[in-house]
SEVOMAR-789483 format. One record per residue: x, y, z of N, C-alpha, C in turn; residue in one letter. Coordinates in steps of 0.001 Angstrom, whole numbers, padded with zeros to 6 digits, always signed. Example, Ala and Ser with C-alpha at 12.3 -4.5 7.8 and 13.67 -1.06 7.14 Angstrom:
<tilos>
+013190-005690+007800+012300-004500+007800+013200-003300+007800A
+012850-002250+007080+013670-001060+007140+012900+000030+007870S
</tilos>
This chain:
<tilos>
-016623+011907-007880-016796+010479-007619-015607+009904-006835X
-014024+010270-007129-013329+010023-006655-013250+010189-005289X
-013288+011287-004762-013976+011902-003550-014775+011141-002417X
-015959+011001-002863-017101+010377-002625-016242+009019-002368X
-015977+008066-003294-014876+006775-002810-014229+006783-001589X
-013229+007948-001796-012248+008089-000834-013070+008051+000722X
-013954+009253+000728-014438+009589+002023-015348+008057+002778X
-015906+007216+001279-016735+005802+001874-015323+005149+002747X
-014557+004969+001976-013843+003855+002130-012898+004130+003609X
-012726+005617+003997-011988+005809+004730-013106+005875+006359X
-014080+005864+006258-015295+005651+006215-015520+004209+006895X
-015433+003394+005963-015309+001820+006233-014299+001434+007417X
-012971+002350+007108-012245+002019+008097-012274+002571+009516X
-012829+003706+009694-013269+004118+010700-014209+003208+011286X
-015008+002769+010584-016168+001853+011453-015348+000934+011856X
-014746+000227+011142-013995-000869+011423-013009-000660+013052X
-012816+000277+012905-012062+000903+014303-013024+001370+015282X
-014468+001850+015080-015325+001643+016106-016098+001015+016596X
-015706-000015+015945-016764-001691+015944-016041-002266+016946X
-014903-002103+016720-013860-003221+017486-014283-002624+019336X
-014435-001003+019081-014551-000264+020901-016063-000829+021279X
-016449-001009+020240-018246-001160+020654-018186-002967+020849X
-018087-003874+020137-017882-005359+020771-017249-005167+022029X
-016091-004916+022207-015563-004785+023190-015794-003949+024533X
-016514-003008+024557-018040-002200+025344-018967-003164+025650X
-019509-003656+024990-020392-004933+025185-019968-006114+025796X
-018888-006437+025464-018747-007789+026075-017687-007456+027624X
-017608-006111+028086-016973-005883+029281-018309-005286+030302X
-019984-005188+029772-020796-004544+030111-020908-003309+030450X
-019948-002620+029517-020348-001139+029549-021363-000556+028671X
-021959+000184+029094-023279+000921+028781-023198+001813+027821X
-023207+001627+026649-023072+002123+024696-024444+003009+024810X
-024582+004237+024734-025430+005178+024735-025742+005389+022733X
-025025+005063+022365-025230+005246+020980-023913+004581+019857X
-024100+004233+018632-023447+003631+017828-023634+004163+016429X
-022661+005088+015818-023454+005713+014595-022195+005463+013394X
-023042+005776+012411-022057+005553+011028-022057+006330+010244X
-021618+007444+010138-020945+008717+009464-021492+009694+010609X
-021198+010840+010184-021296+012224+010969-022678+013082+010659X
-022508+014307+011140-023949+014894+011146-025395+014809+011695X
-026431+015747+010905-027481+015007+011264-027635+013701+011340X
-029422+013382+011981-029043+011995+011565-030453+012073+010664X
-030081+010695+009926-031144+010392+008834-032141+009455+008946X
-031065+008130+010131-032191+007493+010019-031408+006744+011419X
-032616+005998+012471-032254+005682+013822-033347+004394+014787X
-032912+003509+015222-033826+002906+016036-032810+002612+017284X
-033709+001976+018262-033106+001637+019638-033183-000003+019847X
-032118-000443+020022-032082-001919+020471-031809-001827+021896X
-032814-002234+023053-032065-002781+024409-031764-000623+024920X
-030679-000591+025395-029972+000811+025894-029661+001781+024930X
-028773+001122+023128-028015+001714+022421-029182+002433+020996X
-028744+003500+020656-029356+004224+019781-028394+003721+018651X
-029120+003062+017467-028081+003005+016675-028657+003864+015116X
-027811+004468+014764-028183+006101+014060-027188+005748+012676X
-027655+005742+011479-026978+006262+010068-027072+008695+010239X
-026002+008645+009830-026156+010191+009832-025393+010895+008162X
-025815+012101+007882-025860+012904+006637-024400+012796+006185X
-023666+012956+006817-022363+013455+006604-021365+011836+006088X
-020985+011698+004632-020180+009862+004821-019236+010250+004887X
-018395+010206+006374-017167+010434+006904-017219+009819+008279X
-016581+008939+008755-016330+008301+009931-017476+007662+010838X
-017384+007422+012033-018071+006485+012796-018019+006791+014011X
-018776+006399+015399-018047+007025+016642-019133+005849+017703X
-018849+005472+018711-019103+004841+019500-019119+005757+020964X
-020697+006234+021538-020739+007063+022910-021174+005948+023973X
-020270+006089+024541-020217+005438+025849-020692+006252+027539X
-020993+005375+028319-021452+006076+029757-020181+006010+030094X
-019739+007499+030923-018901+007994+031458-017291+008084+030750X
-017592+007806+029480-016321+008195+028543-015920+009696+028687X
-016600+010535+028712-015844+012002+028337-016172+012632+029534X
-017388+012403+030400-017564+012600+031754-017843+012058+032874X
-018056+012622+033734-018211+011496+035604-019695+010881+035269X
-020256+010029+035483-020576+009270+035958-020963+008121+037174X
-021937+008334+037660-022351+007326+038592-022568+006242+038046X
-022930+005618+037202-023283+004494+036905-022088+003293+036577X
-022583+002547+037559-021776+001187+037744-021138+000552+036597X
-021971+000792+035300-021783+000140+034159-020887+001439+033337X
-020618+002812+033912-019655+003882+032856-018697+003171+032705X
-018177+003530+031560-016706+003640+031305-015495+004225+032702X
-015826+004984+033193-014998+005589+034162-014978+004781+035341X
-015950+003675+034981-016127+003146+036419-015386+001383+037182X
-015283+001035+035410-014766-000066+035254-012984-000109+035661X
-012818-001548+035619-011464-001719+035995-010285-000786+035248X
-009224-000837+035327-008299-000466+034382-008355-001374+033501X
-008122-002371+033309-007940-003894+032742-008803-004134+031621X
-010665-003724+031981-011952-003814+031008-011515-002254+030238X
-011147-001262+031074-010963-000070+029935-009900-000249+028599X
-008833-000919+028739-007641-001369+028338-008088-002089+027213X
-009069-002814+027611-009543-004388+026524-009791-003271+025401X
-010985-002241+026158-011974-001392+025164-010825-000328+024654X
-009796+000021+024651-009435+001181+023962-008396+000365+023209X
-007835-000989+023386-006960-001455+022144-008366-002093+021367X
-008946-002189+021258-009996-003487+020494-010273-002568+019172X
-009814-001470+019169-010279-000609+017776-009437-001099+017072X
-007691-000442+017630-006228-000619+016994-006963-002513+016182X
-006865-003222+017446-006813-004917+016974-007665-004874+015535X
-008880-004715+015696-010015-004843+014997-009327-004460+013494X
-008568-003390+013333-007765-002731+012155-007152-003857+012043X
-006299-004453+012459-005011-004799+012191-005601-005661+012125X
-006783-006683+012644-006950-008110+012058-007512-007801+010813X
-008805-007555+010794-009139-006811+009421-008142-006622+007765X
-007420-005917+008256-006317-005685+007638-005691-006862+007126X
-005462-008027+007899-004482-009287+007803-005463-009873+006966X
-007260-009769+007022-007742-010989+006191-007580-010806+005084X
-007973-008874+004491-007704-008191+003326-006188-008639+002508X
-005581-008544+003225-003898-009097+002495-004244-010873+001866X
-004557-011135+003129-004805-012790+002796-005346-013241+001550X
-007342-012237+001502-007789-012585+000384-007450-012608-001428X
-006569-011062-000765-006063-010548-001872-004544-011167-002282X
-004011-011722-001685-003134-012910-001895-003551-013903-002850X
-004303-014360-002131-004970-015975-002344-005474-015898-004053X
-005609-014479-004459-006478-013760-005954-005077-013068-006648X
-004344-012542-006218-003428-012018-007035-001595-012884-007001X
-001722-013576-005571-000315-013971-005380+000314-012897-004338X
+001778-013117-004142+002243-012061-003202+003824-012333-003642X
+004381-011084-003167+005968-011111-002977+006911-011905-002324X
+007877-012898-002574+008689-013555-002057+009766-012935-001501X
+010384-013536-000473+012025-012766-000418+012745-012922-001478X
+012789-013841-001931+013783-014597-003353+013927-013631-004580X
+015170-013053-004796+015533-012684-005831+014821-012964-007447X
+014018-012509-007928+013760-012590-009365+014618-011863-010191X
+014700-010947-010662+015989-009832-011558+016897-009278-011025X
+017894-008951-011244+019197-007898-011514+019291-006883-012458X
+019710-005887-011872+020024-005387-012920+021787-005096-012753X
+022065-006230-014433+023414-006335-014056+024499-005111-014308X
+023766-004531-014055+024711-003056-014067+024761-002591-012425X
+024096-003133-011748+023931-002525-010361+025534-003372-009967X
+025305-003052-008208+026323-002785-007552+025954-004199-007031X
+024319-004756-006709+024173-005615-006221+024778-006693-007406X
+024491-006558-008185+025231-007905-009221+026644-007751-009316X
+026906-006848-009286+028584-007301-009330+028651-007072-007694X
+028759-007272-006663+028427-007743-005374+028295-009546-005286X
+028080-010230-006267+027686-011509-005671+026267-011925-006191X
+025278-010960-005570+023840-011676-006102+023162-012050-007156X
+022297-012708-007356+022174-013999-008620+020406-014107-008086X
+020080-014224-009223+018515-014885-008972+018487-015931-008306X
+017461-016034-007735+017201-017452-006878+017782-017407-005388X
+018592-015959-005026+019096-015613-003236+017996-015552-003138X
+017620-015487-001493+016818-015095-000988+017558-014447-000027X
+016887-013252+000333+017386-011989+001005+017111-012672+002114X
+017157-012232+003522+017476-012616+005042+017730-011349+005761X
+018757-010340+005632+018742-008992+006306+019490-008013+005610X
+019410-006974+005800+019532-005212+005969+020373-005092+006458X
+021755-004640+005848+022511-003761+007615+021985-004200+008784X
+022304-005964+008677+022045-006559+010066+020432-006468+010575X
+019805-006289+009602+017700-006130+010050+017418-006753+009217X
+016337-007988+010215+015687-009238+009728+014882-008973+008510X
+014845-009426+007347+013990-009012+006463+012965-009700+006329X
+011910-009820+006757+010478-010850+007025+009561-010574+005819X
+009817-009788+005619+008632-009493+003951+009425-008792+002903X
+009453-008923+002004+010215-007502+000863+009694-006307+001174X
+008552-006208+001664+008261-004778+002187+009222-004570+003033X
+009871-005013+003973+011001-004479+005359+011953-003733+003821X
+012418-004202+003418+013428-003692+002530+013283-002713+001736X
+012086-002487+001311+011507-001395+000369+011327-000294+001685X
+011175-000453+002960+010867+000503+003839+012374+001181+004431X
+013309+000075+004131+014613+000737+004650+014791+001448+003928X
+014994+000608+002381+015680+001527+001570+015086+003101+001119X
+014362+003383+001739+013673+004361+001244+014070+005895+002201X
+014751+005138+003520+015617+005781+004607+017479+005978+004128X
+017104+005323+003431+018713+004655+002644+019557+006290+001917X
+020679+006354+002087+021217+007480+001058+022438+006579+000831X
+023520+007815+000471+024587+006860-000713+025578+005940-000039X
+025457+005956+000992+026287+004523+002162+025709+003494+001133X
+026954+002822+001332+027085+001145+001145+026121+000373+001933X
+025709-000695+001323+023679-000924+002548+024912-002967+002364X
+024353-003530+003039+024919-004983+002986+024016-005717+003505X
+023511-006590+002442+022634-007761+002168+023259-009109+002983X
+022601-009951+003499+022664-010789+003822+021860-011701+002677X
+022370-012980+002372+021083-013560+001264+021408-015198+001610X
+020595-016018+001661+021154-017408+001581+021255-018118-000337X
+021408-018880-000351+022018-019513-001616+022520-021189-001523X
+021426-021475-001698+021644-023525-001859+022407-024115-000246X
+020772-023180+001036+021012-023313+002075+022868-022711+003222X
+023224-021913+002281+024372-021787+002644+023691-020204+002388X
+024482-019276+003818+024202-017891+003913+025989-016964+003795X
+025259-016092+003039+026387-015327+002539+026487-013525+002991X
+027507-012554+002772+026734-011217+002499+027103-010809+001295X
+026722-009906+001160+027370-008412-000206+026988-007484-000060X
+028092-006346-000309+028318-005090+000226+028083-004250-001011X
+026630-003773-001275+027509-002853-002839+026286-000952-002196X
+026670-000153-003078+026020+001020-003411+025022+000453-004231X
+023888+001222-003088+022282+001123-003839+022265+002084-005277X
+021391+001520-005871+021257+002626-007552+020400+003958-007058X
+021109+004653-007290+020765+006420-007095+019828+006753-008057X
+018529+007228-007884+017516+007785-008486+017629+008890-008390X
+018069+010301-008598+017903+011550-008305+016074+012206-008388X
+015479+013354-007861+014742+013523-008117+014185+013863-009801X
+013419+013652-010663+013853+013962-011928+011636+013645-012712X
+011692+015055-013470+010344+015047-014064+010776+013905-015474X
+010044+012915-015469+009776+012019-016713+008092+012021-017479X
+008658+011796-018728+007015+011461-019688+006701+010101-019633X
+005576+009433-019408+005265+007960-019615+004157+007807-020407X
+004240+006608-021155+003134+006450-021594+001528+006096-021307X
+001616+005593-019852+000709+005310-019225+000227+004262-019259X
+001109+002598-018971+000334+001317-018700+001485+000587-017831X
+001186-000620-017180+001914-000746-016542+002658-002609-017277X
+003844-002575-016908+004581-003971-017970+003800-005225-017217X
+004383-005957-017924+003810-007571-017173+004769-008246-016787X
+006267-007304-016744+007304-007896-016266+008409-006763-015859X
+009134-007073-014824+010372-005692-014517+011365-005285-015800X
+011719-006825-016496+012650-006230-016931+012549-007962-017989X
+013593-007546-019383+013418-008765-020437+012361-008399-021304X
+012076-009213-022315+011200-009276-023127+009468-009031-022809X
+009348-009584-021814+008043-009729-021056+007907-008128-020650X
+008892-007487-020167+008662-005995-019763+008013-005294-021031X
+008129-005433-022554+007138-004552-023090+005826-004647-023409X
+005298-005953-022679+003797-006622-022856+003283-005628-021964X
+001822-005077-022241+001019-004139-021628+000070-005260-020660X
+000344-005490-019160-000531-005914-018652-001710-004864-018179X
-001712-003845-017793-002680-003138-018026-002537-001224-018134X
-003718-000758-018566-003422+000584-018882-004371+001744-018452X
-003266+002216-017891-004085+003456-016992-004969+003995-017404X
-006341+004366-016767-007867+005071-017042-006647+007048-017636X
-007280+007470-018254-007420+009165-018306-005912+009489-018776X
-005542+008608-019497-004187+008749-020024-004234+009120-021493X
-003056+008848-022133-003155+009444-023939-003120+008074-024601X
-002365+007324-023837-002359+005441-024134-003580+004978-024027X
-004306+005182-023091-005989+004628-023280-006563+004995-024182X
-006543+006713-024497-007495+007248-025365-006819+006764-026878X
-005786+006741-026946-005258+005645-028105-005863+004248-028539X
-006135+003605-027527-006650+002528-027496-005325+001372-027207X
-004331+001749-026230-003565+000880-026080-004211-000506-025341X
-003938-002096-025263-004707-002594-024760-004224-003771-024079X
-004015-004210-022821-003682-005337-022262-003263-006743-023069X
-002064-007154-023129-001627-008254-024060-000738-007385-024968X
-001056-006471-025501+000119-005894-026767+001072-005600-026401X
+002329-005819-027461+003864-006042-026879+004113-004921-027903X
+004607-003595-026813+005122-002606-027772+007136-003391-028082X
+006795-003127-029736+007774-003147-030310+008934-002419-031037X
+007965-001099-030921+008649+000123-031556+008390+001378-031182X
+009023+002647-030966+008766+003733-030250+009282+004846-031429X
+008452+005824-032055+009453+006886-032965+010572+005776-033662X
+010370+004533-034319+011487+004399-035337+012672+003578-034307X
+012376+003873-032980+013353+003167-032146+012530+001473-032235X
+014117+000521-032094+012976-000928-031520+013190-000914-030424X
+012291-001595-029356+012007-001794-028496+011932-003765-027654X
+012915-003604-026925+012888-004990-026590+013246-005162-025216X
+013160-004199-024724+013204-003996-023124+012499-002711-022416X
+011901-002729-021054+011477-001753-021012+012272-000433-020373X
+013643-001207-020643+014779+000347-020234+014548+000786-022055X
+014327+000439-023036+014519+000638-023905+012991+002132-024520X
+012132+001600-023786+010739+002762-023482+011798+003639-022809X
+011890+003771-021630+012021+004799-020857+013224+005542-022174X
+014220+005100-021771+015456+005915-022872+014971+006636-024037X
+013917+005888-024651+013346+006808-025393+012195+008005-024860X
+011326+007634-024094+010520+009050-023523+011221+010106-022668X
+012616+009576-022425+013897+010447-021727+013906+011395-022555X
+014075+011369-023790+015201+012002-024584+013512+012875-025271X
+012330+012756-025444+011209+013446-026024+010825+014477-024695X
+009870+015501-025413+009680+016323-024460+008052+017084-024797X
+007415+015406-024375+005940+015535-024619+005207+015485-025484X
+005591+015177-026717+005052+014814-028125+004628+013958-028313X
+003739+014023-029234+003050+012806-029227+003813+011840-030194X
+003846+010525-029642+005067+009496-030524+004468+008189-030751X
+004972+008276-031828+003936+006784-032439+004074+005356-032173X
+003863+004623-031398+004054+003558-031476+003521+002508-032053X
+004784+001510-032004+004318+000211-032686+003936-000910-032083X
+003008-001611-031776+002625-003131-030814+002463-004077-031496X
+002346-005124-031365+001964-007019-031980+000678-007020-031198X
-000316-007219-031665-001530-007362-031351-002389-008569-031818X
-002448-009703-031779-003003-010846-032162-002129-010952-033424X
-001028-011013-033493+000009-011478-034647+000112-010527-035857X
-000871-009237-035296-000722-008302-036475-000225-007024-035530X
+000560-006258-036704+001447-004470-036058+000145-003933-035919X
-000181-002930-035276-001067-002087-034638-000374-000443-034710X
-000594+000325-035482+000425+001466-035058-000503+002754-034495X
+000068+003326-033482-001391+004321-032715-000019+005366-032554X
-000515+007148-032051-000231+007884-031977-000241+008024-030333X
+000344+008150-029275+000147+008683-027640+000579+009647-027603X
-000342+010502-026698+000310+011405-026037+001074+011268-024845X
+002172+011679-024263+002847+011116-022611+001934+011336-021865X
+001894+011484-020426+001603+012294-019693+003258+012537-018490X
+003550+013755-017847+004492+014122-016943+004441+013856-015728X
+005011+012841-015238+005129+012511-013964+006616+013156-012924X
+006152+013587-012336+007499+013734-011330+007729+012862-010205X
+008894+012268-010028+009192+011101-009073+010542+011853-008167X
+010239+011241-007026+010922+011704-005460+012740+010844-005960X
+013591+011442-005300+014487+010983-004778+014581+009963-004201X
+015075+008564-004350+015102+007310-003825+016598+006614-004174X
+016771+005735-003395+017966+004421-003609+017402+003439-003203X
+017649+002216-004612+017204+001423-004595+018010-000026-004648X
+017917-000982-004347+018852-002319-004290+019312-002821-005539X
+018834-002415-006660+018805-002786-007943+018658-004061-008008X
+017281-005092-007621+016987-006191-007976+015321-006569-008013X
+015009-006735-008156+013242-006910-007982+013007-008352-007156X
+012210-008639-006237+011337-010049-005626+010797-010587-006857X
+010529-012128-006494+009884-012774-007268+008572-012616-006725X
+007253-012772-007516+006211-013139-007345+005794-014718-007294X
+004973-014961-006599+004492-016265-006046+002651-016294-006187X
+002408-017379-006463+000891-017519-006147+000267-019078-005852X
-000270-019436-005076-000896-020419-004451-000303-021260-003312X
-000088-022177-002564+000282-022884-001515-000690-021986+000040X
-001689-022726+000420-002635-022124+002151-002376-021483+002384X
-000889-022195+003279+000336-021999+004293+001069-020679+003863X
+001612-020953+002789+002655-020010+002141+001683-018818+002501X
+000553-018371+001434-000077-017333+001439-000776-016836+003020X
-000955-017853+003955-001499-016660+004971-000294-016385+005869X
+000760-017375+005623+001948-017046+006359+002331-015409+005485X
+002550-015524+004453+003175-014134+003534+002062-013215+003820X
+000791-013382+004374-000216-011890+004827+000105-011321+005814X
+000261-012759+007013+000526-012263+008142+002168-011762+008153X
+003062-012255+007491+004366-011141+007864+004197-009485+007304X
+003305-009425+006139+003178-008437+004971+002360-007075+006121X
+001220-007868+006927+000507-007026+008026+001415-006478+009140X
+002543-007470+009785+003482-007047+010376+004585-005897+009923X
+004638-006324+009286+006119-005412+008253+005534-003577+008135X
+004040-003773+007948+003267-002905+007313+003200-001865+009162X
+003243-002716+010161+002627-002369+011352+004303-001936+011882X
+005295-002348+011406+006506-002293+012104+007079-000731+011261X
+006282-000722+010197+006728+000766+009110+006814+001504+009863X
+005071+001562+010202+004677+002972+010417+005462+003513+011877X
+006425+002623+012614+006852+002804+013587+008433+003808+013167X
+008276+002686+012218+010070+003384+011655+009890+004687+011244X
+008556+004905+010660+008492+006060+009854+008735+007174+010935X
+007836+007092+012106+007658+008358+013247+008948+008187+013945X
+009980+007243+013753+011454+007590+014764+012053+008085+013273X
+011891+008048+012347+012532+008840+011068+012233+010123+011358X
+011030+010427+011162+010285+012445+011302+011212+012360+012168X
+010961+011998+013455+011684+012546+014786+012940+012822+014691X
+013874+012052+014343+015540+012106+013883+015824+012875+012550X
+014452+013256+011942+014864+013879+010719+015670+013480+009489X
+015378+011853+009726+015611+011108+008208+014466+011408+007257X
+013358+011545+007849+012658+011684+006330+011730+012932+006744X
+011214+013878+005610+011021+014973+005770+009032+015015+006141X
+008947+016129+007029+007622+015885+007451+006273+016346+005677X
+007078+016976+005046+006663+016634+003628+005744+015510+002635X
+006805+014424+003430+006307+012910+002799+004966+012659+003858X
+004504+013084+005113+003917+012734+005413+002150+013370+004979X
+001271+012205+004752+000042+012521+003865-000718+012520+005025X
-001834+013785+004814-003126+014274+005647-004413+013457+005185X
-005405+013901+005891-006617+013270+005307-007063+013612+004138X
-006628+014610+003484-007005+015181+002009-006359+014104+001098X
-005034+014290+001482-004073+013414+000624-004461+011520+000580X
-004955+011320+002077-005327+010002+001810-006684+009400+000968X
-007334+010868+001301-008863+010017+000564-008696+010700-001051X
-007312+011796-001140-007083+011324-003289-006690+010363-003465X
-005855+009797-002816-004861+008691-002964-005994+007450-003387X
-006836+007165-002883-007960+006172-002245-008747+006326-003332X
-008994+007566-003924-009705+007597-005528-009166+007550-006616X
-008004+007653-006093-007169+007614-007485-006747+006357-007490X
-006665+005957-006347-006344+003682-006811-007624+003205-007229X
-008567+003799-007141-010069+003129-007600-010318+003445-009244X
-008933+004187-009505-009322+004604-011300-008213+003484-011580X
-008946+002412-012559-008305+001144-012775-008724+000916-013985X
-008186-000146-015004-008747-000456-015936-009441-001531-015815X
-009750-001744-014942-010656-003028-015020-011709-002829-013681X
-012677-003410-013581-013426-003578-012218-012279-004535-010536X
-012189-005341-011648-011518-006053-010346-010172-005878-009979X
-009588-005042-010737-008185-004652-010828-008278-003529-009613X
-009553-002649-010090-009431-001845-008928-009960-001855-007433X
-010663-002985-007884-011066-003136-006670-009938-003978-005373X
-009114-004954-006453-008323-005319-005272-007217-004193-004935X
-007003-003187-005912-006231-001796-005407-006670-001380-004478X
-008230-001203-004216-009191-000595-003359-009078-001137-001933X
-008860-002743-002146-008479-003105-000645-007445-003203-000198X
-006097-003561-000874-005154-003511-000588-004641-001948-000058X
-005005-000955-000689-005276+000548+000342-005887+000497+001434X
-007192+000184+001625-007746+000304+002646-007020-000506+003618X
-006678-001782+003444-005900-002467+004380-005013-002040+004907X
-003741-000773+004261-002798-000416+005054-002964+000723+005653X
-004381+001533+005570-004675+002671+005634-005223+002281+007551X
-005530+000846+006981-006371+000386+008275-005281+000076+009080X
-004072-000758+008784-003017-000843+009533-002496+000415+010527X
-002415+001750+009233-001893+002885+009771-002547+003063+010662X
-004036+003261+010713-005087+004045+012082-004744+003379+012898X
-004581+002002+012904-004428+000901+014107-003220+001141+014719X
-002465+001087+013928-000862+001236+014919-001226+002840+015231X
-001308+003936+015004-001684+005234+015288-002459+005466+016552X
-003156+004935+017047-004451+004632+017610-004048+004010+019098X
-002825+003280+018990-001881+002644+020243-001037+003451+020726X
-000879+004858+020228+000513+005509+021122-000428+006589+022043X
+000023+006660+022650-000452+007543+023757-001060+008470+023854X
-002008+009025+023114-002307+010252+022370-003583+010430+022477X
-004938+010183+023167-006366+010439+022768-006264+011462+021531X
-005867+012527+021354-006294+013486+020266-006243+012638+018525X
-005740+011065+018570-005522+010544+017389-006594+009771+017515X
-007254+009482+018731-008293+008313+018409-009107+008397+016981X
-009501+007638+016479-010324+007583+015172-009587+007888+014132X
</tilos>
C-alpha cells in the first residue's frame, strides 16, 4: 500500500510537470499528438480536436508527445519549428507549473497547520548560542553573512556546517546584533525511542504526546495524544531531555511507563523501537511557530517555496565540492518509501497534510531539476 501511495503521488507530480508543457503547447499552437497519465499499455482513450488523450496500466508518471519534439518535422505547427522564444515558454512551463503548485500546497497547509517564524522560541541554555548572547524573542537575519529568509535557509546551512564557529546575525527590540558560538555536535549515534512525537521542543509541554507513530510498541501499547508521560522505569520525567537520558542508558527493553491521562496515572509497558540518526550540527535553539494573519502566511509560503528552490541549488554545488556525500542523495526508490512512509500517520489528516507537504517539495525538487541543462532529467 505504501508503495502504491508513493508511485500515485509521485505520479501526481509528474502530471503536474506535464500539464504545465501541454498548456503551454497549446497556448503557443503547437500540435500535442497525445497527452497521457501513467505509463504502459493503455486502458482507456478518446480524441479531442488533434490530441489523443490516454489513461495507461502502469501508475507511474505522465508524458506529453508533441509534433517534431524528438524528430524533423515539416509541419508549421512542430515543436522544431517554432521560435526559440515559444520553445522556451514550453520547456520552463513544467519547472513553473511545479513550483507554483508547490507554493499553493505550502500556503494551504500553512493557513491549517501554521508555519515557522525566524524568531527565536527555545535555547538550550547549555549551548554555545545562549551563552553567545541569544534570548528568545531574536529574530535571526543571517548565516556567516547569508540572508536568512525562512528557518529553512538555516536548517539547510547548518546541515553543511562542521565544528567552525557559524555567527548569527539576530535583531532584538529593532536594534541588530551578532554572536559567534560552536554549533551543538550530534555525532552519528544508534538510539531507542519510544515512538510519538512531543507537543513541545523542550519544558514541561515537551512530555505531552501530541501524536503517535502508526507500527510502533507505543501505539500497540495504546499510548495516546494528550498524555503527559511522567515517569519512565522509576525515573520522573519533566522534560523531554529527561526521556531521551533515560532510553540512552536502556538497551531495548521493554520499560514501563507512567502518563496523566484525564487526571488519572495510566501505567503501560513499550517496547522502543532503534533508530539510527546521521551526523549533524545544530544552532542549539528551535523557531517559534506561528498561525494565522493572510499576509503573514502567504508571505511565509512564498519565502518557504523559495528557500526550498534555493536548497536544492546549494545541495548540487555541495556534491560537486564534496561537502556533502553523494550517499545523502535519494533515488526514486528512496523517494516513493519516503512518500509512504509520511502517509503512515496517526490520524487521517495528519497524514495527509504530511502527504502534501512532501509532495510539494518533491515538486519543488523536479522543478528546479528540470531547469539545468540536461534533457536526460526531464520528468
Amino acid at each position: 500500500m505504501q508503495i502504491l501511495i508513493g508511485l500515485i503521488a509521485i505520479s501526481v507530480i509528474m502530471f503536474i510537470h506535464e500539464f504545465g508543457h501541454f498548456i503551454a503547447a497549446k497556448a503557443c499552437k503547437i500540435k500535442v499528438k497525445e497527452f497521457s497519465i501513467f505509463m504502459g499499455p493503455k486502458l482507456f482513450q478518446f480524441k479531442k480536436g488533434e490530441t489523443l488523450y490516454t489513461l495507461r496500466l502502469i501508475p507511474m508518471g505522465a508524458f506529453v508527445a508533441m509534433e517534431g519534439e524528438e524528430e524533423e518535422s515539416q509541419d508549421d505547427r512542430a515543436f522544431c519549428n517554432k521560435p526559440v522564444w515559444q520553445r522556451a515558454i514550453v520547456a520552463f512551463a513544467g519547472s513553473f507549473a511545479n513550483i507554483v503548485v508547490a507554493l499553493l500546497i505550502f500556503t494551504l497547509t500553512f493557513f491549517s497547520t501554521g508555519y515557522i517564524t525566524n524568531e527565536i522560541g527555545s535555547l538550550d541554555e547549555a549551548s554555545g548560542a545562549y551563552q553567545a548572547g541569544l534570548r528568545e524573542g531574536d529574530m535571526v537575519k543571517e548565516y556567516n553573512g547569508k540572508k536568512i529568509r525562512h528557518a529553512l535557509d538555516l536548517n539547510v546551512y547548518m546541515y553543511a556546517a562542521n565544528d567552525k564557529p557559524v555567527t548569527i546575525e539576530y535583531e532584538r527590540n529593532n536594534q541588530s546584533d551578532t554572536a559567534t558560538f560552536q554549533p551543538v555536535h550530534y555525532p552519528e549515534a544508534k538510539r531507542y525511542l519510544l515512538g510519538f512525537v512531543p507537543r513541545a521542543n523542550s519544558g514541561l509541554e515537551s512530555t505531552v504526546v501530541d501524536s503517535v507513530n502508526t507500527e510502533t510498541g507505543a501505539k500497540r501499547a495504546g499510548l495516546q495524544s494528550g498524555d503527559r508521560i511522567v515517569e519512565i522505569d522509576g525515573n520522573p520525567i519533566k522534560d523531554r531531555k529527561d526521556i531521551a537520558a533515560v532510553m540512552d542508558t536502556g538497551k531495548g527493553d521493554e520499560v514501563e511507563v507512567k502518563v496523566i491521562r484525564n487526571n488519572q496515572t495510566v501505567t503501560m509497558s513499550i517496547k522502543p523501537y532503534l533508530e539510527t540518526t546521521p551526523e549533524m550540527y545544530l544552532p542549539g535553539f528551535y523557531f517559534k511557530t506561528a498561525k494565522g494573519g493572510f499576509f503573514k502566511t502567504i508571505g511565509n509560503a512564498w519565502r518557504y517555496t523559495f528557500s526550498n528552490v534555493r536548497s536544492v541549488y546549494l545541495s548540487l554545488g555541495w556534491l560537486i565540492s564534496g561537502k556533502v556525500s553523494l550517499k545523502d542523495v535519494m533515488g526514486p526508490v528512496g523517494i516513493i518509501s519516503t512518500i509512504g512512509s509520511v502517509a503512515r500517520q496517526p490520524s487521517v489528516l495528519i497524514a495527509l497534510q504530511s502527504l502534501l507537504n512532501t509532495i510539494a517539495v518533491i515538486s519543488v525538487n523536479l522543478g528546479v531539476m528540470n531547469l539545468l541543462p540536461m534533457p536526460a532529467l526531464d520528468g
